[in-house]
Backbone as ProteinMPNN parsed JSONL, in Angstrom:
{"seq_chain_A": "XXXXXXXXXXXXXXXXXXXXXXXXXXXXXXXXXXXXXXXXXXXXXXXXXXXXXXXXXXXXXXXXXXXXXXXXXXXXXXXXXXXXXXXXXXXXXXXXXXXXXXXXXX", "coords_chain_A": {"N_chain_A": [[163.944, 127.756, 153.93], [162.28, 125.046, 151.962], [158.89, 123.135, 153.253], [158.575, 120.657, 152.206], [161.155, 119.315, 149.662], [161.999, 118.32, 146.872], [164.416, 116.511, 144.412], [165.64, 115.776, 141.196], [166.779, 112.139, 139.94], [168.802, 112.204, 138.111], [170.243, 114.564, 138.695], [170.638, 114.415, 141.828], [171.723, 111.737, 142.531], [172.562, 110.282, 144.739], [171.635, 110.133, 148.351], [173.143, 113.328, 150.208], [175.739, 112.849, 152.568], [175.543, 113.633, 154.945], [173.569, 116.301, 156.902], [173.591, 118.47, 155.035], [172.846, 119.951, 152.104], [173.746, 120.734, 148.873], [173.246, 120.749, 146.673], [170.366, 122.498, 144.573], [166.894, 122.229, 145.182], [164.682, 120.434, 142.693], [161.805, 120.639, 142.922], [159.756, 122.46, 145.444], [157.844, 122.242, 147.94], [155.213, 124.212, 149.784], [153.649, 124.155, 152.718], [150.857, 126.227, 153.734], [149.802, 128.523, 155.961], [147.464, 131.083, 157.543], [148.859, 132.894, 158.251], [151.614, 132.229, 157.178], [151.124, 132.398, 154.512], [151.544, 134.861, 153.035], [153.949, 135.249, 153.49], [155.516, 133.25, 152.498], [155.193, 133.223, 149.425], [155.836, 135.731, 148.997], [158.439, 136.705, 149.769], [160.152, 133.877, 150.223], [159.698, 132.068, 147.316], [160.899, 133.845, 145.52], [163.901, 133.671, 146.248], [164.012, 131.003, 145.831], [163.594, 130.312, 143.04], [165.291, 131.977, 141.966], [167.959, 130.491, 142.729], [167.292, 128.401, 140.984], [165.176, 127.04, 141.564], [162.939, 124.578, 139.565], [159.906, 123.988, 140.021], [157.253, 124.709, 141.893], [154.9, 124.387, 144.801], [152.297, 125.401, 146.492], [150.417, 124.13, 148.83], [147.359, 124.7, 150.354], [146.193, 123.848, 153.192], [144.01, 124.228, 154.702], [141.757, 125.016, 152.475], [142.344, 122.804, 151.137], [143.857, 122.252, 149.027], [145.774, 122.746, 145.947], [148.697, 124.492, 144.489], [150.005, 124.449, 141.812], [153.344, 126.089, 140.359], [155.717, 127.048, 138.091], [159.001, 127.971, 137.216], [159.687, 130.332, 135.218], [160.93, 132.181, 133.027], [162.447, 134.315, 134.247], [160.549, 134.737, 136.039], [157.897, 132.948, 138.621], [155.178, 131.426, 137.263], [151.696, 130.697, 136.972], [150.549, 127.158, 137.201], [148.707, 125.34, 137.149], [145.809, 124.012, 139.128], [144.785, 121.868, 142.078], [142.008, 120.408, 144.315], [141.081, 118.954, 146.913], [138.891, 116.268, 146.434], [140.139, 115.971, 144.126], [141.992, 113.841, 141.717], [145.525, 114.542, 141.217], [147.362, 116.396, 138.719], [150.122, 117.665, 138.235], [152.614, 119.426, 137.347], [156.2, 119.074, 138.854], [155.278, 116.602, 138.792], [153.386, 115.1, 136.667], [153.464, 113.378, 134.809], [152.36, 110.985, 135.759], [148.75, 110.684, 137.645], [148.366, 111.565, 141.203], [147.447, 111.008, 144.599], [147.13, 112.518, 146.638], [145.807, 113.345, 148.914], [144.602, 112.787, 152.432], [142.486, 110.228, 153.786], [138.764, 111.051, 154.312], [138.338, 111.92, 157.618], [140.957, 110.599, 158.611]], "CA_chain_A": [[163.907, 126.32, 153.747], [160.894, 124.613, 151.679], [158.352, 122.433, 154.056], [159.365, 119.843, 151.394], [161.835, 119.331, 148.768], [162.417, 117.054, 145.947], [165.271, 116.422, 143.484], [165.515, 114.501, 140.18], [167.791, 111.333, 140.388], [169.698, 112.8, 137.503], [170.787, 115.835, 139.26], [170.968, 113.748, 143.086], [171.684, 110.116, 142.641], [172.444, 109.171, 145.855], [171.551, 111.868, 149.659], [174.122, 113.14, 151.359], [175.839, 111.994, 154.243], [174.954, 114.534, 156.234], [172.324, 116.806, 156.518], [173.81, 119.419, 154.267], [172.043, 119.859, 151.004], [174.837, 121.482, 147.943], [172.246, 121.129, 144.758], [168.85, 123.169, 144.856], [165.701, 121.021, 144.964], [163.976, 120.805, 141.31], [160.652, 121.224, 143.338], [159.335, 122.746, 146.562], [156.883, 122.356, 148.46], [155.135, 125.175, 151.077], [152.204, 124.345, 153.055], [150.812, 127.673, 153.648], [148.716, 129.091, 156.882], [146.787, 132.109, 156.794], [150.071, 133.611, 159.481], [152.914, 132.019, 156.47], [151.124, 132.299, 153.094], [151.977, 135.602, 152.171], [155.951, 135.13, 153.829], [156.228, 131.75, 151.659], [155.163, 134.322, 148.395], [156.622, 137.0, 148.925], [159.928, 136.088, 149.949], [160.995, 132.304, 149.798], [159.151, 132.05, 146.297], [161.897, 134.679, 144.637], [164.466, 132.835, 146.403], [163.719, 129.48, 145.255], [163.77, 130.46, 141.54], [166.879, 132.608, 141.7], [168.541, 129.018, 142.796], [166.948, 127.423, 140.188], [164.057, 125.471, 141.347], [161.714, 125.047, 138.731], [157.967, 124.055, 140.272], [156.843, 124.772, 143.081], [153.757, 124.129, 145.246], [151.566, 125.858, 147.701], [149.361, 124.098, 149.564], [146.434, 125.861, 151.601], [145.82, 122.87, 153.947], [142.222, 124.795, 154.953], [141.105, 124.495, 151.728], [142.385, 121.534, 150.656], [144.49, 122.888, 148.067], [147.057, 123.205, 145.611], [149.037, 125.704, 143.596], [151.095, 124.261, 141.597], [154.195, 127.041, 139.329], [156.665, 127.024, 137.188], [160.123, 129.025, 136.976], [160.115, 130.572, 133.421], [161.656, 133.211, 132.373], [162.992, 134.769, 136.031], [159.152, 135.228, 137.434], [156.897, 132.179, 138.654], [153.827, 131.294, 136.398], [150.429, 129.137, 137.188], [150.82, 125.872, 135.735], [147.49, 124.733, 137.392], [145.389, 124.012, 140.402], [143.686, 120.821, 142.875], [141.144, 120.441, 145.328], [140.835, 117.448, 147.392], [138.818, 114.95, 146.504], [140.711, 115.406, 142.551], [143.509, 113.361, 141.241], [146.146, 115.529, 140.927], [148.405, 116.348, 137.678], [150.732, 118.843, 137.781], [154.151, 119.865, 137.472], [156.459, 118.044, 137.706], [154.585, 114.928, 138.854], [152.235, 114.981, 135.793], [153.287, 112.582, 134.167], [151.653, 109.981, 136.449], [148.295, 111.121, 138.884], [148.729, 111.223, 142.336], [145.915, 110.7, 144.996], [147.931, 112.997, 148.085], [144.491, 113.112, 149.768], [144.243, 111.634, 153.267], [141.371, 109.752, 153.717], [138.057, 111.543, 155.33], [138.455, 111.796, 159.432], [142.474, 110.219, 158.926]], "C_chain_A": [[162.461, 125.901, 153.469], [160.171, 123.637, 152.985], [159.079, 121.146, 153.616], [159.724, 119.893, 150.613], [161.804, 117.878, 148.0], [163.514, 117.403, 144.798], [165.225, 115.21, 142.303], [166.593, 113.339, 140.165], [169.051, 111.529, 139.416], [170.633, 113.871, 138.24], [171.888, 115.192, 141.078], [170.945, 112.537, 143.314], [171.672, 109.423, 143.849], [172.636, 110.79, 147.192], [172.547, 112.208, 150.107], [174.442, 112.336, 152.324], [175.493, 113.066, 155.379], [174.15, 115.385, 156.047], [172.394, 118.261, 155.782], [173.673, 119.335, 152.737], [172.956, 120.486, 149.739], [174.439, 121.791, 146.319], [170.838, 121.768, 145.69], [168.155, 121.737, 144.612], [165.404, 121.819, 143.432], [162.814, 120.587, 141.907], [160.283, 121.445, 144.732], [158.176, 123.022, 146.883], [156.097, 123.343, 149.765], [153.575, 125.067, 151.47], [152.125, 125.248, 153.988], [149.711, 127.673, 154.969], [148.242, 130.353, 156.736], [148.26, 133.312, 157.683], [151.436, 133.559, 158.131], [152.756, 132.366, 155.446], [151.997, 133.113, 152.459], [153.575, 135.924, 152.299], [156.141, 134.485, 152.748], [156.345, 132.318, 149.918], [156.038, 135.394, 147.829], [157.689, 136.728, 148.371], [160.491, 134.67, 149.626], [160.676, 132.194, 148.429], [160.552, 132.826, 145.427], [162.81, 133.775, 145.015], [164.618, 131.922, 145.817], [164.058, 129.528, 143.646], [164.982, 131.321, 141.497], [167.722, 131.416, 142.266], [168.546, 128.196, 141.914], [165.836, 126.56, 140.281], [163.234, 125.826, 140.619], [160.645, 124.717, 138.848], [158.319, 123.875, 141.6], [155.023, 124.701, 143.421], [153.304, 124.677, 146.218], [150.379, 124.891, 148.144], [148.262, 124.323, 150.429], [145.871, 124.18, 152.107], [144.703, 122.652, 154.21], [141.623, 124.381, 154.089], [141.144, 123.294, 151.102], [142.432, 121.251, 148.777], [145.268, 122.86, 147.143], [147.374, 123.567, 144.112], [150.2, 125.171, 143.095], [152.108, 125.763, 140.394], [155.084, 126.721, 139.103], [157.252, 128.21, 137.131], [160.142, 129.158, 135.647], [160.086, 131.781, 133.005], [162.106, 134.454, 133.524], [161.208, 135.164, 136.145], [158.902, 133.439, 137.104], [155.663, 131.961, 137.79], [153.164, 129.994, 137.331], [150.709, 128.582, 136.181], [149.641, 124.712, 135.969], [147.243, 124.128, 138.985], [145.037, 122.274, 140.786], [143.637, 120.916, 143.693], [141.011, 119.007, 145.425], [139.079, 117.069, 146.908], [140.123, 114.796, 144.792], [142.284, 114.665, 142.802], [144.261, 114.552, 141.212], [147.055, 115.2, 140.001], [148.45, 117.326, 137.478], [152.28, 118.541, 138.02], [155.056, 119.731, 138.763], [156.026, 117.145, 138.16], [153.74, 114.688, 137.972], [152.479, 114.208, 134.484], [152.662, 111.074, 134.839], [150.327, 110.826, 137.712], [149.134, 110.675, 140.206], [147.465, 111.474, 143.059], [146.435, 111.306, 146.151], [146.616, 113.21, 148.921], [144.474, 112.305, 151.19], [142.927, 111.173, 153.533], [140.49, 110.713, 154.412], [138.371, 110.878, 156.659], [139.617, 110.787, 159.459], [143.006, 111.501, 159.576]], "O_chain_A": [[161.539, 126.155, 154.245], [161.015, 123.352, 153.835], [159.941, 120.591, 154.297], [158.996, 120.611, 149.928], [161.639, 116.737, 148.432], [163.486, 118.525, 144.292], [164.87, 114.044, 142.473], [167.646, 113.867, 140.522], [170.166, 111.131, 139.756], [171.856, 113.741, 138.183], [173.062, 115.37, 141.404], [170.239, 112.091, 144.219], [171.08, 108.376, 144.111], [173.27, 111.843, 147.12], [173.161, 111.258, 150.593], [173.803, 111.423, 152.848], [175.234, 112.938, 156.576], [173.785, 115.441, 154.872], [171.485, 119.085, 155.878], [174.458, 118.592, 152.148], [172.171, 121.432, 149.674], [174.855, 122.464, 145.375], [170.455, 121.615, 146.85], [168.543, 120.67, 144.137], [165.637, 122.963, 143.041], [162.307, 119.924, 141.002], [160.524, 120.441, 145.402], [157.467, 123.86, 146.326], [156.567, 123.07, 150.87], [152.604, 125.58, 150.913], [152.917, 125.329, 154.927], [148.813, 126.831, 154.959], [148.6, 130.889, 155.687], [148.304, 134.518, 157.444], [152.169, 134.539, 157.998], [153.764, 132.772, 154.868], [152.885, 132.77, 151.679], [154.267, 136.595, 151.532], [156.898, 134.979, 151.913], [157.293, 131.986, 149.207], [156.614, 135.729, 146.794], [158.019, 136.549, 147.198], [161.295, 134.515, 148.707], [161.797, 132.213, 147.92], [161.155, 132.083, 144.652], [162.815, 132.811, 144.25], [165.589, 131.953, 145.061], [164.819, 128.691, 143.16], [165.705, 130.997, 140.555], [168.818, 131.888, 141.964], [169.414, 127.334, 141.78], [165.506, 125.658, 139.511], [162.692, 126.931, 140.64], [159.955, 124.988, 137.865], [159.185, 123.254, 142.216], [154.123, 124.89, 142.603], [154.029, 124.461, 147.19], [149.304, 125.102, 147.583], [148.539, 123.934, 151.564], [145.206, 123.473, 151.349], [144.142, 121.558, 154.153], [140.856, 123.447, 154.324], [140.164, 122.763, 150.58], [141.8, 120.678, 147.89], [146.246, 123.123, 147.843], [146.824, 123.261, 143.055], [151.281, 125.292, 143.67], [151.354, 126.38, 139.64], [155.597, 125.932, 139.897], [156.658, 129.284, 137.036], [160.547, 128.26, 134.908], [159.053, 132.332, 132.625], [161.878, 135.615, 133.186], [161.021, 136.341, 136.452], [159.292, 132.767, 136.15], [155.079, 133.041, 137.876], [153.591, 129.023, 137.956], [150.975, 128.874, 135.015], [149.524, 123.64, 135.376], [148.118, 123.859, 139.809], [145.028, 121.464, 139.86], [144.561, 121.349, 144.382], [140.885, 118.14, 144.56], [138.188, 117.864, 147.21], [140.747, 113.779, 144.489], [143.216, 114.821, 143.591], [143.646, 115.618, 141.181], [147.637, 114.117, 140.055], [147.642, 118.059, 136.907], [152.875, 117.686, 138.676], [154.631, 120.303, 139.767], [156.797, 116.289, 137.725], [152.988, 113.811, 138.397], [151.891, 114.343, 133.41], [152.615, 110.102, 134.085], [150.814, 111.511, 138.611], [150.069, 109.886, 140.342], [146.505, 112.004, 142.498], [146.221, 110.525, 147.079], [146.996, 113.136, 150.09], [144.322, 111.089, 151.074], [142.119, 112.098, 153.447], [141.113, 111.405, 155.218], [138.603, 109.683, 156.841], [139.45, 109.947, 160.342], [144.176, 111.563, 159.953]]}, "name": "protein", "num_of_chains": 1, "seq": "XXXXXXXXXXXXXXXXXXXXXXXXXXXXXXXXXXXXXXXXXXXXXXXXXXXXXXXXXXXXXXXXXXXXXXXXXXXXXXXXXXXXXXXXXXXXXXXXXXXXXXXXXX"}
């Protein structure tokens, strides 16, 4: 199970009623410790794309991170990086930045 998930409103118009999920997410999210990274890689990562999700994200929290990939052609690919303080635009949120940054000492 990703940390977080997202779906497109095409695919999931309206949530379940209960907390059972029956479409894949079209992106996941895994914020990574130096104890989970290489689990969330390894393993959930294959997973995730043999379901179908097509981007995914690692976050390294430490560094203040993120990895965004793309499902294409059955393996994962880089589809590009950010470091906090940057805007971020990537896959699939890249068609609008995003500022996921919490403020210094929040």
């Amino acid at each position: 199970m990703p940390d977080v998930a997202g779906w497109r409103r095409a695919r999931m118009p309206t949530l379940p009623d209960d907390h059972r999920f029956t479409v894949p997410p079209d992106w996941v999210c895994e914020l990574t410790s130096p104890s989970t990274e290489s689990y969330d890689r390894a393993v959930k990562l294959p997973v995730y794309g043999q379901f179908g999700v097509a981007s995914a994200w690692i976050v390294d929290v430490d560094r203040e991170a993120i990895e965004a990939l793309t499902w294409t052609e059955g393996v994962w690919k880089p589809a590009g990086t950010a470091r906090r303080p940057e805007t971020v635009v990537l896959p699939p949120f890249d068609s609008r930045p995003l500022r996921p940054w919490l403020p210094p000492g929040a």
